[in-house]
GUTIKOL-520051 format. One record per residue: residue number from 1; residue in three letters; x, y, z of N, C-alpha, C in turn. Coordinates in pm, 1 decimal, always signed. Atoms other than C-alpha are relative to their C-alpha. Example, Ala and Ser with C-alpha at 12.3 -4.5 7.8 and 13.67 -1.06 7.14 Angstrom:
2
[1; "ALA"; [+89.0; -119.0; +0.0]; [+1230.0; -450.0; +780.0]; [+90.0; +120.0; +0.0]]
[2; "SER"; [-82.0; -119.0; -6.0]; [+1367.0; -106.0; +714.0]; [-77.0; +109.0; +73.0]]
END
This chain:
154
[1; "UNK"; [-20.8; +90.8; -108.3]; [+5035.2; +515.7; -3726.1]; [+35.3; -136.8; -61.5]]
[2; "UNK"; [-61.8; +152.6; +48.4]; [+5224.4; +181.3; -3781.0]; [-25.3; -100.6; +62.3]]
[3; "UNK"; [+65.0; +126.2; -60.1]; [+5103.3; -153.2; -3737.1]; [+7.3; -25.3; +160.2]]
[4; "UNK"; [-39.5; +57.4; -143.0]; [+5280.0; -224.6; -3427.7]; [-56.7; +104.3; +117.7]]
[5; "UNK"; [+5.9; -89.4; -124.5]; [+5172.4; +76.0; -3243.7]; [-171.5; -45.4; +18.1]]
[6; "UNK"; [+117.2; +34.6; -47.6]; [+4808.5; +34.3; -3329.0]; [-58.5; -149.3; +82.0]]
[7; "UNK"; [+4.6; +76.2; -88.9]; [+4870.7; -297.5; -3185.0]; [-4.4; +26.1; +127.9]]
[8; "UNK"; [-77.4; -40.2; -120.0]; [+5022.7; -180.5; -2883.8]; [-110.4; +67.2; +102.9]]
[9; "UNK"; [+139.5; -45.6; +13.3]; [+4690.5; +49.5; -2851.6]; [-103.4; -110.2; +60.7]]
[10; "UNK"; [+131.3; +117.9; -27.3]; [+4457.2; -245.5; -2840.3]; [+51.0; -52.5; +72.0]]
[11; "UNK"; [-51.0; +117.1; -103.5]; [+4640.4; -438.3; -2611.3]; [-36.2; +126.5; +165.0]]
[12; "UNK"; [+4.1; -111.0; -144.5]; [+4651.9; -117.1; -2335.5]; [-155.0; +22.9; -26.2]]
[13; "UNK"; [+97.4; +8.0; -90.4]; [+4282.3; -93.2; -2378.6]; [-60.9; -126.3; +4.2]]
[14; "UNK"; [+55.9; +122.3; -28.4]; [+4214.1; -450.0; -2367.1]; [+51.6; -13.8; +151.7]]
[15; "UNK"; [-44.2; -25.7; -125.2]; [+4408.6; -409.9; -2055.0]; [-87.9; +75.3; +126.4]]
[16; "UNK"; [+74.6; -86.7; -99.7]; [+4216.4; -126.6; -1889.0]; [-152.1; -54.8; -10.3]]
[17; "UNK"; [+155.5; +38.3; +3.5]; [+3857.7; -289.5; -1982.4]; [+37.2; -98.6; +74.6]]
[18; "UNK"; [-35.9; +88.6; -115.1]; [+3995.2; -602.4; -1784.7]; [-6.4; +36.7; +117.2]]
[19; "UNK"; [+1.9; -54.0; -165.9]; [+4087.3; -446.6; -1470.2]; [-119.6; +121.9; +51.6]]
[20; "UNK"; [+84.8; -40.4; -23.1]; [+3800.9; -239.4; -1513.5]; [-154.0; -94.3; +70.2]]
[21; "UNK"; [+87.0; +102.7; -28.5]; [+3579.8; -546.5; -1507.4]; [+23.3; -58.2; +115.1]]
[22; "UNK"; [-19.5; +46.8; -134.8]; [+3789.4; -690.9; -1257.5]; [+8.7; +65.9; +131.6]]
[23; "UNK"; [+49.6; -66.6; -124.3]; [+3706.0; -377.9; -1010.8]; [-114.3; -38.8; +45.8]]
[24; "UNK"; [+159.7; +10.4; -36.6]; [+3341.9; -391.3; -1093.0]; [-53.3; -146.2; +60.0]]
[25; "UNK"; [+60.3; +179.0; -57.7]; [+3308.8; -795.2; -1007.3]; [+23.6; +3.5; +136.9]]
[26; "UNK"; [-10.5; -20.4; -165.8]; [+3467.2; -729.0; -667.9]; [-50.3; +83.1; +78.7]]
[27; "UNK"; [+54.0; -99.5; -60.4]; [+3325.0; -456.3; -557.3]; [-207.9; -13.1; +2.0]]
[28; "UNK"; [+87.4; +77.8; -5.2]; [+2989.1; -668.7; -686.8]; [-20.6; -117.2; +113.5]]
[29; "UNK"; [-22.9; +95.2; -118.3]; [+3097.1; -924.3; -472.6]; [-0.6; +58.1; +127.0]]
[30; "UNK"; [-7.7; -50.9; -161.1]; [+3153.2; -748.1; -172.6]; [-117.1; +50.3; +31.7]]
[31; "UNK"; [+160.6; -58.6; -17.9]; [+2807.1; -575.1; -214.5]; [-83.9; -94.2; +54.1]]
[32; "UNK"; [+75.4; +119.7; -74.9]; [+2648.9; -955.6; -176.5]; [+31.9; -33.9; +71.2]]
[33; "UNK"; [-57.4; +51.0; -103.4]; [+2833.0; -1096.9; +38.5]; [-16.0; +76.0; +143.1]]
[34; "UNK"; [+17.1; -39.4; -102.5]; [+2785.9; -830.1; +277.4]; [-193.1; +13.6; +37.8]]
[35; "UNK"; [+147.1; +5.6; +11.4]; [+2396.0; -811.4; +209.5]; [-36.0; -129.0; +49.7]]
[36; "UNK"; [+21.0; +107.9; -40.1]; [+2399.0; -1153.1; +293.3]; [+13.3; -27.4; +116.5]]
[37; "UNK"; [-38.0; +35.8; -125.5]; [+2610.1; -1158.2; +597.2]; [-90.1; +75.6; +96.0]]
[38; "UNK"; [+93.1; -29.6; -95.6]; [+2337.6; -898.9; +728.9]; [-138.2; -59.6; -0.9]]
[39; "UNK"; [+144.7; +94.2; +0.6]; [+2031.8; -1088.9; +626.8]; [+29.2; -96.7; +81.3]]
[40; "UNK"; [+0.7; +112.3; -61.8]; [+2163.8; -1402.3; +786.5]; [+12.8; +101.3; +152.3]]
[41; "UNK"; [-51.7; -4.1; -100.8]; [+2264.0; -1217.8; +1096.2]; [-86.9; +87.1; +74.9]]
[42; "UNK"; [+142.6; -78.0; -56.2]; [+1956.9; -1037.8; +1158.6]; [-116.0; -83.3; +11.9]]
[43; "UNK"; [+108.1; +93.7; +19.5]; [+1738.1; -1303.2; +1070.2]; [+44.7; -150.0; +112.2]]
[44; "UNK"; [-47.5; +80.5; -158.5]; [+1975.5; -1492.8; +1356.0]; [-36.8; +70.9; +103.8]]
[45; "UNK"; [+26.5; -75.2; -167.0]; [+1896.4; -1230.8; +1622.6]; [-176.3; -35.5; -22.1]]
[46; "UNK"; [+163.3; +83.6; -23.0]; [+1496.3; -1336.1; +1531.5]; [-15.4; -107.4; +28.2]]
[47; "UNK"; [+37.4; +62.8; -75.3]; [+1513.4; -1609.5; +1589.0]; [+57.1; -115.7; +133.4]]
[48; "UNK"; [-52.9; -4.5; -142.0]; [+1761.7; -1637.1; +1898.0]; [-144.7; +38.5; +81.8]]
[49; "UNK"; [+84.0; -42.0; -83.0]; [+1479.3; -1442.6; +2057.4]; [-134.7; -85.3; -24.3]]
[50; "UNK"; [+96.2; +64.9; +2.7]; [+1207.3; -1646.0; +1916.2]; [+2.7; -138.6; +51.8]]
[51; "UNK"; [-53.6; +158.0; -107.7]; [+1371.3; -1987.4; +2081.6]; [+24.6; +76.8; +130.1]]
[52; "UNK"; [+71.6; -51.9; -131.2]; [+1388.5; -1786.5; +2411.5]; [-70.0; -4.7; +40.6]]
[53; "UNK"; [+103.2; -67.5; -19.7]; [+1069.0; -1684.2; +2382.2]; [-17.8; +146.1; +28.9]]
[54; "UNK"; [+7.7; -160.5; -4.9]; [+1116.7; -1325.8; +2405.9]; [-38.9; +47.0; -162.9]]
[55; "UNK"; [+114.8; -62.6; +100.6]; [+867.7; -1249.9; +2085.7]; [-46.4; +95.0; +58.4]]
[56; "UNK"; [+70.8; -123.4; -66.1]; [+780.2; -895.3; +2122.4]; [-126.3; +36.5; -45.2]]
[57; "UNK"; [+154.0; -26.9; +31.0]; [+457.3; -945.5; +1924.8]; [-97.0; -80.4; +114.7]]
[58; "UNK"; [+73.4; +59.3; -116.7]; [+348.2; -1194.5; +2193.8]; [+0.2; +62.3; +98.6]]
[59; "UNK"; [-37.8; -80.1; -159.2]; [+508.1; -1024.9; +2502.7]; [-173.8; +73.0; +30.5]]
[60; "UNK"; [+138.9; -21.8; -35.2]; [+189.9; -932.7; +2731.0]; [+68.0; +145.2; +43.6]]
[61; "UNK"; [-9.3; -76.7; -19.3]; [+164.0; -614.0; +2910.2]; [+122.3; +25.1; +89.2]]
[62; "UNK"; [-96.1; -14.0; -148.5]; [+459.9; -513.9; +3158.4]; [-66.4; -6.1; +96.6]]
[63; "UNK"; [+35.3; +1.9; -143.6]; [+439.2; -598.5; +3485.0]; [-1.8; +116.7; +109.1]]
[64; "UNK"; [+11.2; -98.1; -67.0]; [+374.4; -325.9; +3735.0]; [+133.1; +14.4; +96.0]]
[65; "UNK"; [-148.1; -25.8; -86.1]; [+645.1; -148.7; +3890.8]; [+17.8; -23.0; +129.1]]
[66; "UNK"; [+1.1; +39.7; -175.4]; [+760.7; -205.3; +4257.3]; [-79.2; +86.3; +74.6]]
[67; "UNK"; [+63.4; -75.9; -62.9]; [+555.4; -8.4; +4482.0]; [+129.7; +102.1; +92.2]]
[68; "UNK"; [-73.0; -73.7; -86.9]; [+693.8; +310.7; +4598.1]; [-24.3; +34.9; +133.9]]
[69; "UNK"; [-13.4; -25.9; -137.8]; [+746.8; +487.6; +4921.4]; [-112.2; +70.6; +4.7]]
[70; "UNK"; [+149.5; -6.3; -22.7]; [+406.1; +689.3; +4858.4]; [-122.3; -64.2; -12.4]]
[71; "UNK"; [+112.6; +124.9; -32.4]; [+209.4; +383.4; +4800.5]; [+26.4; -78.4; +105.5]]
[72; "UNK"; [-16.1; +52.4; -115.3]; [+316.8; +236.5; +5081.8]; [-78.4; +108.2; +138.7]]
[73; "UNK"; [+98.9; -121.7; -53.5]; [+154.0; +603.5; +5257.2]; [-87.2; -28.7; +42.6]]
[74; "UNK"; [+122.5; +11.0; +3.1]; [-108.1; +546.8; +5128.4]; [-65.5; -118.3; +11.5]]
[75; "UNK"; [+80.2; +124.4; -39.5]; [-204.6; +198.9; +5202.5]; [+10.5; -20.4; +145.4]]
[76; "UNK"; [-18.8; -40.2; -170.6]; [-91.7; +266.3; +5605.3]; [-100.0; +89.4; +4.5]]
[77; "UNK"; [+89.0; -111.9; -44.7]; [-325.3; +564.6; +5589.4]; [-113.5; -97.6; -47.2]]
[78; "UNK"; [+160.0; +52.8; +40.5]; [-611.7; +348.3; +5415.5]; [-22.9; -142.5; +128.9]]
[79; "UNK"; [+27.5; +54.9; -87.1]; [-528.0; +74.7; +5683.0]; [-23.3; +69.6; +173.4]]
[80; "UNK"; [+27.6; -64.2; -142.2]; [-601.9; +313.1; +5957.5]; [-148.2; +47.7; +22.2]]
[81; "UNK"; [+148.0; -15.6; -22.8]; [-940.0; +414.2; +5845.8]; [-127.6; -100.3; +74.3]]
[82; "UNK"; [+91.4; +124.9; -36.1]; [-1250.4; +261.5; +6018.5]; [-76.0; -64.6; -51.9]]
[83; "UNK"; [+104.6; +160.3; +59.9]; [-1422.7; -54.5; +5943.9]; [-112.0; +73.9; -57.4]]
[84; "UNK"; [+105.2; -72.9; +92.1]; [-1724.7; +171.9; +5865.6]; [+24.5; +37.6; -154.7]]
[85; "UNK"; [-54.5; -60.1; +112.0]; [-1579.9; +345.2; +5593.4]; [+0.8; -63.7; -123.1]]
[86; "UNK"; [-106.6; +129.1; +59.1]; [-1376.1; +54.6; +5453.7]; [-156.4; -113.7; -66.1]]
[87; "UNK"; [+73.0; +103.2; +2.1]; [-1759.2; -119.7; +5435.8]; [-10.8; +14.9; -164.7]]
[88; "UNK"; [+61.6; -22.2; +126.3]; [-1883.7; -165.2; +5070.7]; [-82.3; -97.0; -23.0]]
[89; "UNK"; [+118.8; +153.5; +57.2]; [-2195.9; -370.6; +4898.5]; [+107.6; -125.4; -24.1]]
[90; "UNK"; [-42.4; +144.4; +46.3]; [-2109.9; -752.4; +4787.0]; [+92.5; +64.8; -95.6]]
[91; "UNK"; [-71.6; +24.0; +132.9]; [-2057.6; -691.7; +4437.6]; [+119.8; +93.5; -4.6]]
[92; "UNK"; [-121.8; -82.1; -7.4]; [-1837.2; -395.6; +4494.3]; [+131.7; -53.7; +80.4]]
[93; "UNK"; [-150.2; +46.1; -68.3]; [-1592.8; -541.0; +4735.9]; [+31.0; -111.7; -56.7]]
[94; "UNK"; [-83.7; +94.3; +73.3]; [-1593.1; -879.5; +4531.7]; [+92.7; +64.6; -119.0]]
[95; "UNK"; [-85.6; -47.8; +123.7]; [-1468.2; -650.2; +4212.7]; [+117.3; +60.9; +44.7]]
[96; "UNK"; [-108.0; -57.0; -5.9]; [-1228.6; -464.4; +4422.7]; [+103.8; -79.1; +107.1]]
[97; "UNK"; [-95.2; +43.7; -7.8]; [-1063.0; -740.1; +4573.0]; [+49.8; -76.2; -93.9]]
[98; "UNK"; [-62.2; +20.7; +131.5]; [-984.4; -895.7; +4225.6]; [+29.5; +59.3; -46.4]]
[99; "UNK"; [-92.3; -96.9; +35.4]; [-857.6; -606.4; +4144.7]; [+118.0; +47.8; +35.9]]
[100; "UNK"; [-75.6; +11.3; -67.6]; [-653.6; -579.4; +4405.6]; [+128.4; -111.9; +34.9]]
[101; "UNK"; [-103.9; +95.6; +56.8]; [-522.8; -921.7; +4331.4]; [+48.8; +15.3; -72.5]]
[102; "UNK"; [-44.4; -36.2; +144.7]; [-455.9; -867.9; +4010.2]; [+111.8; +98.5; -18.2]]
[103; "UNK"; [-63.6; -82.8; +36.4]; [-276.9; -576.0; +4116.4]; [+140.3; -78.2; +94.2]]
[104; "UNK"; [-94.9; +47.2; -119.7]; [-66.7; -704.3; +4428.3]; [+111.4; -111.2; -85.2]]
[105; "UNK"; [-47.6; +97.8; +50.1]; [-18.7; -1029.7; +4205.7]; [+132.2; +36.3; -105.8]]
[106; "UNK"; [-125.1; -30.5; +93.7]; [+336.4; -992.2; +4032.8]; [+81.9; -149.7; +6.4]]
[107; "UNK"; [-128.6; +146.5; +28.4]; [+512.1; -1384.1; +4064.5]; [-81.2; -63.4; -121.3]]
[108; "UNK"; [+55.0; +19.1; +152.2]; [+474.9; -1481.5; +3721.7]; [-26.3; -163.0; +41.1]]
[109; "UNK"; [+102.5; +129.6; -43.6]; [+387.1; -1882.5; +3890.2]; [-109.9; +22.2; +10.0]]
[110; "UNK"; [+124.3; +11.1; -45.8]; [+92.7; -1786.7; +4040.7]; [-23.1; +78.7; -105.6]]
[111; "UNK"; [+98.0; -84.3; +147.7]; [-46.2; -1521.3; +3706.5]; [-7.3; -135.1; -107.2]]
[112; "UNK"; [+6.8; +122.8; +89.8]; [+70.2; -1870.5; +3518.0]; [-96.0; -83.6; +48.5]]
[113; "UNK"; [+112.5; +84.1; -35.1]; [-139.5; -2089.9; +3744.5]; [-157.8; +105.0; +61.3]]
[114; "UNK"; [+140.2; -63.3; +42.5]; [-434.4; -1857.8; +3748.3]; [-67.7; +4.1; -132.6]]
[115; "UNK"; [+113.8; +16.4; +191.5]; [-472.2; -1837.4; +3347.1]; [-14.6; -156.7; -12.4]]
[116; "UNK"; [+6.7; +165.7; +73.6]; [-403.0; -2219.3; +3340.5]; [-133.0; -60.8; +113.7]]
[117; "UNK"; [+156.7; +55.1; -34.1]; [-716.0; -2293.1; +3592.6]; [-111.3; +100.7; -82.8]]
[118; "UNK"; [+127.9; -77.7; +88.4]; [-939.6; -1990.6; +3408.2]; [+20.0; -112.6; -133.7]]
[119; "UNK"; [-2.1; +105.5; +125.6]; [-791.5; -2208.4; +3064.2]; [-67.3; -112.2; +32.9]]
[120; "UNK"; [+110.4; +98.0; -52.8]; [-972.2; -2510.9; +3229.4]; [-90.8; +17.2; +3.4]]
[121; "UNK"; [+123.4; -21.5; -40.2]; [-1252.1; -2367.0; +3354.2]; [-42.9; +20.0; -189.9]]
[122; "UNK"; [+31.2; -49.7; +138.4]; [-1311.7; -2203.2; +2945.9]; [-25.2; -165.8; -78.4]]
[123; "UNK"; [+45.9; +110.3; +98.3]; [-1214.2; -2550.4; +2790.3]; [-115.5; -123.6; +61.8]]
[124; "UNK"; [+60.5; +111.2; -93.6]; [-1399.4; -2764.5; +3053.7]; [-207.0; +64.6; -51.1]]
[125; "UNK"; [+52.0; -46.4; +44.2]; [-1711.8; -2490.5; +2952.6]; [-119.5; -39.1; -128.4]]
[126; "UNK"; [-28.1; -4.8; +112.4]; [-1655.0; -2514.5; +2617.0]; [-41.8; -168.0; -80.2]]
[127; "UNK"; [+13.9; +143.0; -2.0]; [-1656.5; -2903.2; +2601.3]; [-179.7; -16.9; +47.2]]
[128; "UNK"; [+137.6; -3.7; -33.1]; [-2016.4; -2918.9; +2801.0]; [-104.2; +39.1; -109.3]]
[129; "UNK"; [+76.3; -82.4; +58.7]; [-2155.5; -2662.1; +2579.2]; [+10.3; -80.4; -158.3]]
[130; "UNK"; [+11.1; +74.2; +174.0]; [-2057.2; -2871.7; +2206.7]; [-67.3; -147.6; +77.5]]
[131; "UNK"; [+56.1; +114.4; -39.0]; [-2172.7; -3205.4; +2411.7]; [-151.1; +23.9; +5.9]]
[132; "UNK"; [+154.8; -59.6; -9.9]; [-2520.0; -3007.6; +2482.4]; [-78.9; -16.9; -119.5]]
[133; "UNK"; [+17.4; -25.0; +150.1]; [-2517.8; -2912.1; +2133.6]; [+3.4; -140.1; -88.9]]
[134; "UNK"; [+30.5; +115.6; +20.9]; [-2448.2; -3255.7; +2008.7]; [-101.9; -96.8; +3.1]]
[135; "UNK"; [+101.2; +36.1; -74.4]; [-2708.9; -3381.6; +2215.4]; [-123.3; -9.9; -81.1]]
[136; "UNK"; [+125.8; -82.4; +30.8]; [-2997.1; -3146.6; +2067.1]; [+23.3; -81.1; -130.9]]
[137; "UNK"; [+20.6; +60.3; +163.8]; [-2882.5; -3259.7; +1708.9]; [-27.8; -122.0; -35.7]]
[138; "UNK"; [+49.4; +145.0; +22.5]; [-2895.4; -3625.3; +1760.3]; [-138.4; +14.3; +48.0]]
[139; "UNK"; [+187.0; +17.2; -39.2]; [-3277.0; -3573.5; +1908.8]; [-58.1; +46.5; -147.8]]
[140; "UNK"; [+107.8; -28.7; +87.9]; [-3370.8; -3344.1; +1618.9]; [+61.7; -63.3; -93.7]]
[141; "UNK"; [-49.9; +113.8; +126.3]; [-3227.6; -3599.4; +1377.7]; [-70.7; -57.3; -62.4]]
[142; "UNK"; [+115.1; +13.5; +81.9]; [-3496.6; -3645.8; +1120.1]; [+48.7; -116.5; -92.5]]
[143; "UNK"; [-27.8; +88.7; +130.6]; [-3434.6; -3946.5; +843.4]; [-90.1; +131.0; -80.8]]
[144; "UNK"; [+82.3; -81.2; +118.0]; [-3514.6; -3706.4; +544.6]; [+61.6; -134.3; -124.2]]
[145; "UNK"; [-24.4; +70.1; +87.2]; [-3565.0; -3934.2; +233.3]; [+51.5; +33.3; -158.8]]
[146; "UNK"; [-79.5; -87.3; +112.7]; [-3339.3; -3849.9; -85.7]; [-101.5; -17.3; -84.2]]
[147; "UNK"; [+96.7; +13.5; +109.6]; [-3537.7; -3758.5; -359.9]; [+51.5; -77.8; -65.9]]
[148; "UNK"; [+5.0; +86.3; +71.3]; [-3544.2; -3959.9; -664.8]; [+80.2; +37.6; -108.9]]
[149; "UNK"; [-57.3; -80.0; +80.0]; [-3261.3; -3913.5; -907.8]; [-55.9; -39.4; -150.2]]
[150; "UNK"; [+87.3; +17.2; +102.2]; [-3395.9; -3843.7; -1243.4]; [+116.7; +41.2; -114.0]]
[151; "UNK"; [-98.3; +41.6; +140.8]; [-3191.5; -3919.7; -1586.4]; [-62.8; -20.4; -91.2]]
[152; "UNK"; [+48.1; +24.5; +117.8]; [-3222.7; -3912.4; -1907.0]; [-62.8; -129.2; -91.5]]
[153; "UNK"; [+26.7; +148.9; +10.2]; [-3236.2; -4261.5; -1949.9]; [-79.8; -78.7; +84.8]]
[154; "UNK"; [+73.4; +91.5; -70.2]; [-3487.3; -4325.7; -1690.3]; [-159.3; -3.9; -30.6]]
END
């Protein structure tokens, strides 16, 4: 083989290791670039929904479905029974008409202004009960006298 050819040689695979390299970098590139464009664009649909407020770790329970045509039946047939019947103790008919609210209740105003007076009532509670507590501690509030610190040098 003569000089020029084994030249000729090295140049065609200095050639093919080039465009070899220059497959693998693009085809590198396109790998990030698309890894990226789905991280950003997933990590945009979180928090689209988290400025909504549609967080599905928060979201509470679903709301109850519309009442069908056999609950409607059956609450005509239960309003036909007599007053006797229909009677129940205190505590039982107070639990089953809060239940009955609770159930009837579907306008998300009024379920909002029901937790936000119970939230009152809790912090209003809550407040009393550390003021109480406060109270007790300033009475049993003892002066205790520090012992005497003791050093080497004393």
């Amino acid at each position: 083989m003569d000089p020029i050819e084994k030249q000729e040689r090295k140049r065609e695979a200095w050639r093919r290791l080039r465009a070899q390299r220059q497959r693998v970098g693009r085809l590198r590139g396109r790998v990030v670039a698309s890894s990226l464009i789905c991280f950003v664009l997933l990590w945009g649909i979180v928090f689209a929904q988290m400025a909504t407020g549609n967080d599905p770790v928060l979201a509470g329970k679903q709301a109850p479905a519309p009442a069908s045509t056999a609950d409607k039946r059956h609450r005509a047939q239960a309003e036909d029974l007599p007053a006797e019947e229909e009677r129940m103790d205190a505590e039982e008919s107070e639990s089953a008409e809060g239940a009955t609210e609770a159930i009837e209740t579907t306008d998300p105003e009024e379920l909002e202004a029901v937790r936000a007076a119970e939230l009152e009532a809790a912090e209003l509670e809550a407040a009393e009960s550390a003021a109480a507590a406060e109270a007790e501690l300033l009475e049993a509030e003892v002066e205790v006298e520090p012992e005497p610190v003791t050093t080497s040098q004393s």
